[in-house]
Structures are given as structure tokens and as C-alpha cells.
N, CA, C and O atoms as a DFTB+ gen file, in Angstrom:
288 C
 N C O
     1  1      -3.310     -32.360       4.671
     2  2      -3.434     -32.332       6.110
     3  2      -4.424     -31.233       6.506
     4  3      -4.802     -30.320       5.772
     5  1      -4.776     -31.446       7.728
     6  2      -6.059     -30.429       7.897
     7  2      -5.908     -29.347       8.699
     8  3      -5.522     -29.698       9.813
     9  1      -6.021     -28.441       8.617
    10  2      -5.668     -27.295       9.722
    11  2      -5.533     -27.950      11.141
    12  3      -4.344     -28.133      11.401
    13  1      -6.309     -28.327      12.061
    14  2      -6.045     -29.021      13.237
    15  2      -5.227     -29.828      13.654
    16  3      -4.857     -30.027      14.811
    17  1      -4.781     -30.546      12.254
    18  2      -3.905     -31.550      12.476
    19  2      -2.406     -31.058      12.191
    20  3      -1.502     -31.869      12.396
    21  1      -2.094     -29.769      11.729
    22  2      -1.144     -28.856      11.955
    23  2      -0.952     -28.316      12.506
    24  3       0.247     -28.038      12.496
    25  1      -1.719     -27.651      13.453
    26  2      -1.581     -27.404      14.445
    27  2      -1.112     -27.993      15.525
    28  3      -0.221     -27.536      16.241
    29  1      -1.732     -29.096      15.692
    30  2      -1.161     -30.527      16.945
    31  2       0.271     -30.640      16.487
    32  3       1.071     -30.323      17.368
    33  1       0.902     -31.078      15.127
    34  2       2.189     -30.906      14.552
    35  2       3.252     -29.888      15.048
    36  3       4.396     -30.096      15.453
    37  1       2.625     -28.839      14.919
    38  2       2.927     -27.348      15.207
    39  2       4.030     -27.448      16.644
    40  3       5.236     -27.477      16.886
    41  1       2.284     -27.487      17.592
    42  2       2.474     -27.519      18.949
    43  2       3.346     -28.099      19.276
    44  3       4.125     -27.390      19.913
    45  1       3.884     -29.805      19.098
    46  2       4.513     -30.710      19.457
    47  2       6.104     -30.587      19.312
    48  3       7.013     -31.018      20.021
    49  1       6.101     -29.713      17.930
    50  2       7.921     -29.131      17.065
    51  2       8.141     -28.219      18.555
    52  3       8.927     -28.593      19.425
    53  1       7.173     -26.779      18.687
    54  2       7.127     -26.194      19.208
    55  2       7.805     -26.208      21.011
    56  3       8.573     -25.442      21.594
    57  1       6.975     -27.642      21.506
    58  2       7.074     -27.831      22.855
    59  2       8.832     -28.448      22.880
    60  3       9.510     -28.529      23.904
    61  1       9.183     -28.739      21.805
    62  2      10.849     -29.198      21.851
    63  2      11.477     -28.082      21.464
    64  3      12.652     -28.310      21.753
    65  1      11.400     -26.718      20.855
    66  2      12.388     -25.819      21.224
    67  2      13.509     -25.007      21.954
    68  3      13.298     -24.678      23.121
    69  1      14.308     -24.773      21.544
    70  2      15.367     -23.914      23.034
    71  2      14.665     -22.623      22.421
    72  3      14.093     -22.395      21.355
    73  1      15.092     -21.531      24.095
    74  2      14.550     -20.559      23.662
    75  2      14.996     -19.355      22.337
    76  3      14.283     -18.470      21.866
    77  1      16.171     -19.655      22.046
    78  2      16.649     -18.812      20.760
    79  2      15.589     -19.322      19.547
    80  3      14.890     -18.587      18.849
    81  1      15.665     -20.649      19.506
    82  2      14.777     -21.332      18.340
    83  2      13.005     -20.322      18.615
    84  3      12.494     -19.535      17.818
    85  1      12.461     -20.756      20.018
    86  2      11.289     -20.159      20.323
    87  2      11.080     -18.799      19.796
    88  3      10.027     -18.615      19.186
    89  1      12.210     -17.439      19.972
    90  2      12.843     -16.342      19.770
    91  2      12.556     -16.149      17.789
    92  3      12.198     -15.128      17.202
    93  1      12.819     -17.290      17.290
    94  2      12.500     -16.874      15.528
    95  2      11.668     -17.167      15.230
    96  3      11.211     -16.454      14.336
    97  1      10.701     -18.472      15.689
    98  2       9.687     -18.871      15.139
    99  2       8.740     -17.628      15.875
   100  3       7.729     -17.259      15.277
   101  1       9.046     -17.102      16.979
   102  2       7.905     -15.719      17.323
   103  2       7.936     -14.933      15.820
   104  3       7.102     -14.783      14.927
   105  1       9.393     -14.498      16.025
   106  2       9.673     -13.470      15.037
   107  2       9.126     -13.754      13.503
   108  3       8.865     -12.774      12.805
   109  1       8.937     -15.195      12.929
   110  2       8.478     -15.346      12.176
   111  2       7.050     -15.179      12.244
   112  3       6.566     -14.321      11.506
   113  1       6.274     -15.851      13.005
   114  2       4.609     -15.678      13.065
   115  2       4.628     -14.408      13.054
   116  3       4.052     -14.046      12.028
   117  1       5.090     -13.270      13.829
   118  2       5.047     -11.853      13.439
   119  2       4.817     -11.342      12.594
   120  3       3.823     -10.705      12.243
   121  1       6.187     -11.677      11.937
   122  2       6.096     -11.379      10.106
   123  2       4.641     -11.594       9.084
   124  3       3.914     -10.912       8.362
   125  1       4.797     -13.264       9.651
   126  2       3.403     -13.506       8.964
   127  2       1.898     -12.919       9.402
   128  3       0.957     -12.715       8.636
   129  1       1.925     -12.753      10.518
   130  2       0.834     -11.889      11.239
   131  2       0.636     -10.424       9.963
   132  3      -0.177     -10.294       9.048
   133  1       1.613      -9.637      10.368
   134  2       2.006      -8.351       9.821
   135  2       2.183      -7.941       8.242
   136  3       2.031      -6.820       7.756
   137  1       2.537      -9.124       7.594
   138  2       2.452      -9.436       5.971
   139  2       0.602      -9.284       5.953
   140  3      -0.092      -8.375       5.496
   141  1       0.235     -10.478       6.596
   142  2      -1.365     -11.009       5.884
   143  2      -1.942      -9.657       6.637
   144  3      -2.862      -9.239       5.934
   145  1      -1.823      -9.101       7.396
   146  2      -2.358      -7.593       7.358
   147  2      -2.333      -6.771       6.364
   148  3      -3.263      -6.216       5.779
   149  1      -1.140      -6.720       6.194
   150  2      -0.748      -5.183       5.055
   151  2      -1.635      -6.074       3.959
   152  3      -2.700      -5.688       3.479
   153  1      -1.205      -6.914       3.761
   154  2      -2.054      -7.603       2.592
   155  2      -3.924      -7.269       2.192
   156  3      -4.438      -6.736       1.209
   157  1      -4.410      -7.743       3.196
   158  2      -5.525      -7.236       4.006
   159  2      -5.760      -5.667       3.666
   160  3      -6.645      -5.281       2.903
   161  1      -4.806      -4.781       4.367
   162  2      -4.806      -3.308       4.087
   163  2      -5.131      -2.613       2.358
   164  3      -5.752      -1.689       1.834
   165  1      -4.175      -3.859       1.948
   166  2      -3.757      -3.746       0.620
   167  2      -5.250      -3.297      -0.659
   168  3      -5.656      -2.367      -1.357
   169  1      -5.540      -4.568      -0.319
   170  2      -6.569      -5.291      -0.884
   171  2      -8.118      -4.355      -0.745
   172  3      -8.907      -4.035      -1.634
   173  1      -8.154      -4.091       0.733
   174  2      -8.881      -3.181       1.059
   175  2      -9.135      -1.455       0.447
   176  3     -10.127      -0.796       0.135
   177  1      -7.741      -1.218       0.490
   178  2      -7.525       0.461      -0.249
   179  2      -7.716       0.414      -1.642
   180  3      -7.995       1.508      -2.133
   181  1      -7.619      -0.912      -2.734
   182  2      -7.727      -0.863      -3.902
   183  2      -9.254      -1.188      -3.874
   184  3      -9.543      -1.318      -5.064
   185  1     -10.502      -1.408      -3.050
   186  2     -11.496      -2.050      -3.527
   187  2     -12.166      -0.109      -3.988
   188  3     -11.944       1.069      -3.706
   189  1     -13.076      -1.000      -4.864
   190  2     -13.992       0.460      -5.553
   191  2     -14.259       1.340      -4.419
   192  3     -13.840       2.479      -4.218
   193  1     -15.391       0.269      -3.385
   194  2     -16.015       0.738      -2.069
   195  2     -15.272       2.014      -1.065
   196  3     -15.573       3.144      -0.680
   197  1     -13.841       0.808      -0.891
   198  2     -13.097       2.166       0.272
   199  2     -12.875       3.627      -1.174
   200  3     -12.864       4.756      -0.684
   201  1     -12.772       3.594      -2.227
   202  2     -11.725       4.677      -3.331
   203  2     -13.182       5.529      -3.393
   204  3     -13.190       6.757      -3.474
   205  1     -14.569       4.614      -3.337
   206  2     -15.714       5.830      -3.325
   207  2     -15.903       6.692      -1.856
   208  3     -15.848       7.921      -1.830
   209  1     -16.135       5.852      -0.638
   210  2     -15.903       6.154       0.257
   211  2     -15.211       7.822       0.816
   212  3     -15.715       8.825       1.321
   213  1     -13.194       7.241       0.206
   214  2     -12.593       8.377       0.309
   215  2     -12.710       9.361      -0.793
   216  3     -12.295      10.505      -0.609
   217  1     -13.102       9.103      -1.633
   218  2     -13.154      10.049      -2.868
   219  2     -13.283      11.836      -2.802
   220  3     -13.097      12.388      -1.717
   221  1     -13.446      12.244      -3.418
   222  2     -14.299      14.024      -3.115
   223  2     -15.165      13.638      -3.752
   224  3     -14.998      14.437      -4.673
   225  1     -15.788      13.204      -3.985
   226  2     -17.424      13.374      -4.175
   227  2     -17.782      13.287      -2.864
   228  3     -18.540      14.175      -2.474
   229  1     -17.472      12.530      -2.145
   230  2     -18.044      11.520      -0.643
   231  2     -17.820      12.658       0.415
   232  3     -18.544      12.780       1.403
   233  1     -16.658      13.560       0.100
   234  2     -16.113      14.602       1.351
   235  2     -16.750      15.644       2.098
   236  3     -16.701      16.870       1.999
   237  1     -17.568      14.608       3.131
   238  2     -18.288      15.566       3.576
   239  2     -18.453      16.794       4.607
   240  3     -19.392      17.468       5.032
   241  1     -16.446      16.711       4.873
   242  2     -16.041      17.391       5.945
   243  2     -16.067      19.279       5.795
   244  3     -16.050      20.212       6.598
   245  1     -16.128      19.106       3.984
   246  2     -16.429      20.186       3.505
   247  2     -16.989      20.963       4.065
   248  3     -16.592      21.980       4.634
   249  1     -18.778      20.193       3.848
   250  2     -19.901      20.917       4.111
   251  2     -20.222      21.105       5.808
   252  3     -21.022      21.943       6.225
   253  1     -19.523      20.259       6.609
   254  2     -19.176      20.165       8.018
   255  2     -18.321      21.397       8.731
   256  3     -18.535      22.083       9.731
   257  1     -17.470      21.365       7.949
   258  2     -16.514      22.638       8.883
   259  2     -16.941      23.977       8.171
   260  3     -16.492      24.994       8.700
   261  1     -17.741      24.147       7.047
   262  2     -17.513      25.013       6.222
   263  2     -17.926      26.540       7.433
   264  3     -17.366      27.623       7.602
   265  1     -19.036      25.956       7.997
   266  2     -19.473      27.535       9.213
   267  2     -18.008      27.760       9.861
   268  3     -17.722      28.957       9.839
   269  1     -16.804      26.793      10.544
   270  2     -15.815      26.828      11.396
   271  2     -14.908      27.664      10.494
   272  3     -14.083      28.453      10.955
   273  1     -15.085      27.471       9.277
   274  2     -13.870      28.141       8.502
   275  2     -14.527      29.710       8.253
   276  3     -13.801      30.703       8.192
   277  1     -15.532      29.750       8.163
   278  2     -16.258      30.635       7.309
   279  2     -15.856      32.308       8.812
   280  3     -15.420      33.452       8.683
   281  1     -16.409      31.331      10.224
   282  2     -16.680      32.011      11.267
   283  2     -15.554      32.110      12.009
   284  3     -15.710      32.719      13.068
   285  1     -14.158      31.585      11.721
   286  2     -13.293      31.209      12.538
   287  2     -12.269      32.890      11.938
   288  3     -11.171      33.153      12.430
């Protein structure tokens, strides 16, 4: 089936709900919202890119504050 055509499916289950039923299927898309994020997050913090990024080699707040610390 094709994304669109699950959707129309979706909609139609959807438009026959009471509101307790309406009430879990939110709570579920939530979940799933909030899963495929962290997932997302996940995936993201293990790539090489973000681990060089944050690394100390990369830290350049060092050489940035170093007068604030030096003068403070």
C-alpha cells in the first residue's frame, strides 16, 4: 500500500473514533513522533562528523575565552 493510500485509511478509522480512543492514538503518534527523534538524535551523536565537531581538538572556546579567564 502506498503512503497516501494510508493515510486516506488512517483518516477514515480516525473520523469514527470516541474521544478516549482519539486520546491514545494522540498519545501513540507522540510516542512515535518522540522515538523517531531520539532515534534521529541517536544516530546523529554516533556519526564521526558530530564526535569531530565536539571533540578537543575542535574546542575552540579555549582559545575564545582564554583573555576572559586570563583578565577576569
Amino acid at each position: 500500500m502506498i503512503t497516501l493510500e494510508l493515510r486516506k485509511q488512517i483518516h477514515n478509522l480516525v473520523e469514527t473514533f470516541s474521544k478516549p480512543q482519539l486520546v491514545l492514538v494522540y498519545e501513540f503518534a507522540q510516542f512515535l513522533a518522540q522515538r523517531e527523534e531520539a532515534l534521529w538524535m541517536d544516530v546523529q551523536m554516533r556519526s564521526s562528523a558530530y564526535q569531530e565537531w565536539v571533540g578537543s581538538d575542535n574546542d575552540i572556546y579555549d582559545e575564545v575565552f582564554a583573555d576572559a579567564v586570563s583578565t577576569g
